[in-house]
C-alpha positions in Angstrom: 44.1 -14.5 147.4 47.5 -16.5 147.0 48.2 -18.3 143.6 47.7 -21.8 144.9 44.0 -20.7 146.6 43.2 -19.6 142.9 44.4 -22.7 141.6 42.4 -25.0 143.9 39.1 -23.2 143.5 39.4 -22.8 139.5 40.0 -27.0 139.8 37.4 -27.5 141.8 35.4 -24.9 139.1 36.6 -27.0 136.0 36.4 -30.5 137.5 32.6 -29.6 138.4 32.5 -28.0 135.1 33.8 -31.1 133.2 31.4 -33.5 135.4 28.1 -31.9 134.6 29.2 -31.6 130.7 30.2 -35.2 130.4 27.0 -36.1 131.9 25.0 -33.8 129.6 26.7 -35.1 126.8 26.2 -39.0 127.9 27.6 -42.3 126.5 28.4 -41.2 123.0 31.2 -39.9 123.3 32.8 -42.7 124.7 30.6 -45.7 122.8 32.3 -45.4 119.4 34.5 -42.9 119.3 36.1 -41.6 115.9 39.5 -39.7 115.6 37.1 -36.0 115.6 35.5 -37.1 118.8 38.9 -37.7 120.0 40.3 -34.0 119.0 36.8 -32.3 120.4 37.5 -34.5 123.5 41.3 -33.4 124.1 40.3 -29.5 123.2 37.6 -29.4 126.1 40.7 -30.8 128.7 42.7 -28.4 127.1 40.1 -25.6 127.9 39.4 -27.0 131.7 43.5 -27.1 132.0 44.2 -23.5 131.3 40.8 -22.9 133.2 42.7 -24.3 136.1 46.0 -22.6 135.6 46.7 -19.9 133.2 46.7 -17.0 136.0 47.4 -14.5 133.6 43.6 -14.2 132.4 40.2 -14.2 134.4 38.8 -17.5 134.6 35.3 -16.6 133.2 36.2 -16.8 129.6 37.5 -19.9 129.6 34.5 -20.9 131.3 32.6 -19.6 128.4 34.7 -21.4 126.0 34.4 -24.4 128.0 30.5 -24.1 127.6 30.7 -23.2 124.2 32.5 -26.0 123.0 30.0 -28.7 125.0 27.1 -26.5 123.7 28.9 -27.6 119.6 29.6 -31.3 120.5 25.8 -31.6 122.1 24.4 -29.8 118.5 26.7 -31.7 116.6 25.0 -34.9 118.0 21.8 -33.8 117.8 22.5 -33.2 113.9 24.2 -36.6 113.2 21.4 -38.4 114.8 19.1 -36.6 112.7 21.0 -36.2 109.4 23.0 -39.5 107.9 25.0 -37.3 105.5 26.6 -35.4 108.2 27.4 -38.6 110.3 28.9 -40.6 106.9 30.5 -36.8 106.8 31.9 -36.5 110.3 32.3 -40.3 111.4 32.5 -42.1 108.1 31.6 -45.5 107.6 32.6 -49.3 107.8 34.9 -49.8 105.0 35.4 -53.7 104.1 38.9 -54.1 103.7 38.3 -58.0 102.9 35.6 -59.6 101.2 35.1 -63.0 99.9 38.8 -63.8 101.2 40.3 -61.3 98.8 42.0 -58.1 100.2 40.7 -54.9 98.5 43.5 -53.1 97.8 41.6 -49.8 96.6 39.8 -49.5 100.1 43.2 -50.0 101.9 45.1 -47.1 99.6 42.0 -44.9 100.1 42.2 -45.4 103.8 46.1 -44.8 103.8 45.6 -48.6 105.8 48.9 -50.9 105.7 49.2 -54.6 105.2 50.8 -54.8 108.3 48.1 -52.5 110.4 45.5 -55.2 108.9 47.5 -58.5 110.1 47.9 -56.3 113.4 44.5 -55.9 114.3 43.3 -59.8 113.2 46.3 -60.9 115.6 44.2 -59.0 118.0 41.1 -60.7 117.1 42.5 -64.2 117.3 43.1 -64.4 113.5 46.6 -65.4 112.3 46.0 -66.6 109.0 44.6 -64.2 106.5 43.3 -67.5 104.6 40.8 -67.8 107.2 39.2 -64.6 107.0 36.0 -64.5 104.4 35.2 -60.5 105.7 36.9 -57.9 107.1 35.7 -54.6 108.1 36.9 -51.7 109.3 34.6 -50.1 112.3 34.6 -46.2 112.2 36.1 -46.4 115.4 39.1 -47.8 113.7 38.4 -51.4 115.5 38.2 -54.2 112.8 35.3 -56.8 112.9 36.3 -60.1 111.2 33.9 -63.0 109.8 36.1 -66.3 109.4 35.4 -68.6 106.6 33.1 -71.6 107.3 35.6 -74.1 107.9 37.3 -72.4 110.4 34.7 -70.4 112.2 34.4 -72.1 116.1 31.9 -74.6 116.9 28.8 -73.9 118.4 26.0 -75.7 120.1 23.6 -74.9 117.8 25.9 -76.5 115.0 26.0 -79.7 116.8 22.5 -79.3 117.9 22.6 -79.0 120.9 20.4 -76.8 123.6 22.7 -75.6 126.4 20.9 -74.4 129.6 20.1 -70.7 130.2 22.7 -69.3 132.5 21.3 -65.9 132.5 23.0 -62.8 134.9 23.3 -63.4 138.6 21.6 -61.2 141.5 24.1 -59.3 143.9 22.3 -59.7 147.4 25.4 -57.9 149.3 27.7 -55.1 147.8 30.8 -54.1 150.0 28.9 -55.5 153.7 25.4 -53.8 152.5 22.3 -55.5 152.1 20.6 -54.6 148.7 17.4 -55.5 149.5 15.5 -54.5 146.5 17.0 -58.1 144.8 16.8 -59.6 147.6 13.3 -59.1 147.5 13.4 -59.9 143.6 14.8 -63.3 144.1 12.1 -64.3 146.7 14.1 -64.2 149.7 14.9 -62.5 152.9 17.3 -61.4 155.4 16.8 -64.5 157.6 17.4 -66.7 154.8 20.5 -64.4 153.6 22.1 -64.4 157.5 21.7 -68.1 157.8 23.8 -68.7 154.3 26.5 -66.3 155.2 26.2 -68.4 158.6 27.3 -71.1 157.4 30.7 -69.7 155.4 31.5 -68.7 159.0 30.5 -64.8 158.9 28.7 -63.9 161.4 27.5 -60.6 160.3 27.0 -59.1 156.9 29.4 -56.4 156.9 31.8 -59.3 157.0 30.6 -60.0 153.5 32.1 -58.3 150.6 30.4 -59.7 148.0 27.1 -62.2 147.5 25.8 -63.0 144.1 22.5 -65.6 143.8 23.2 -67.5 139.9 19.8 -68.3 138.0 21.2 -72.2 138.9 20.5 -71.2 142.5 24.1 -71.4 143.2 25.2 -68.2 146.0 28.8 -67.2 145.6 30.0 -65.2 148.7 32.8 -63.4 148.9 34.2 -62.0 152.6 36.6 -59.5 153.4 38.7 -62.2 154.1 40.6 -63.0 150.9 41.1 -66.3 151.4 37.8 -67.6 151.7 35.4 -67.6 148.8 32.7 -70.1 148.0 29.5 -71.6 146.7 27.3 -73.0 148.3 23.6 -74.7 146.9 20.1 -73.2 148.1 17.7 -75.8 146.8 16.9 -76.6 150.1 15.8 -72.9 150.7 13.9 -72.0 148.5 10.5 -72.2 150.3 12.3 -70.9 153.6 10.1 -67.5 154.9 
């Protein structure tokens, strides 16, 4: 077998490899992920790389490293779920780096954590005057949270009392010209219905449709492989329509 035969089924090997491990190992490495997570991450590409193209070994024991090293990251998240000491351990935890307005200079040496990386990551947030701040907290993910002060936190309704309406998450009724008919059933309407709405947006079939969302308003927003047309249109006449 030629090198570039090897090459192709030792990818296909590690990319199949890498798919079922990330699956296995689910949202958590990706959710919050710390400066460790990122090492164990780049040492299991590193491993499915030379899988793929160091020629000058057999492929099997980088396969076993491959497993052995998902096999550690799956215990080790078994054990910080089930142990706080070893997650403050691995992961550490939020540090405040500002409280009651005033910077605390002891957390930001112990964190090696400039000035400058603080006024950075406020910019970020929308802050640009450390007067505003009242806390500030560094994530162990290394993102900052930020509580403003009173004065200068942004209005809300409940402030003013008012009681805005519900908008809630809208229903996708067609997904790239395909019928989901599950919500379509959810929302208490039909193909009929559906057909005559895209009807009238001048699509005459539904693969024509790229996109239809139904709003909680009753508001239908259909989008069509045509670029150029896109538009609401109000269903409060059809809503008893069989």
């Amino acid at each position: 077998m030629n090198e570039a035969a090897v090459v192709l089924v030792r990818s296909i090997i590690a990319f199949g490899s890498l798919l079922i491990f990330a699956r296995f190992l689910g949202k958590q490495q990706v959710s919050q992920i710390t400066f460790f997570d990122y090492i164990l991450g780049i040492t299991i590409g590193s491993i499915a790389a030379n899988l793929t193209t160091d020629l000058t070994s057999e492929a099997w024991p980088h396969w076993i490293g491959l497993i052995s090293w998902t096999f550690m990251v799956y215990i080790l998240q078994i054990v910080t779920l089930k142990w706080r000491k070893a997650s403050v351990y691995l992961d550490g935890e939020p540090a405040i780096v500002i409280m009651n307005g005033k910077i605390m200079d002891a957390v930001m040496k112990k964190l090696r954590y400039r000035i400058s990386d603080l006024q950075e990551q406020l910019r970020e947030k929308g802050v640009f005057n450390l007067a505003e701040v009242e806390y500030a907290i560094i994530e162990k993910d290394g993102q900052i949270s930020v509580m403003k002060k009173a004065e200068y936190a942004p209005l809300t309704a409940e402030a003013i009392h008012l009681k805005p309406a519900y908008k809630g998450l809208g229903t996708e009724l067609i997904y790239d010209g395909v019928i989901i008919e599950n919500n379509l059933h959810a929302v208490q309407q039909n193909k009929k219905w559906l057909a005559e709405k895209i009807k009238e947006q001048g699509y005459k079939d539904f693969t024509e449709v790229f996109l239809a969302i139904l709003d909680p308003s009753g508001s239908l927003f259909i989008d069509g492989y045509r670029d150029s047309l896109s538009h609401f249109t109000d269903i409060s006449d059809y809503k008893g329509l069989e």
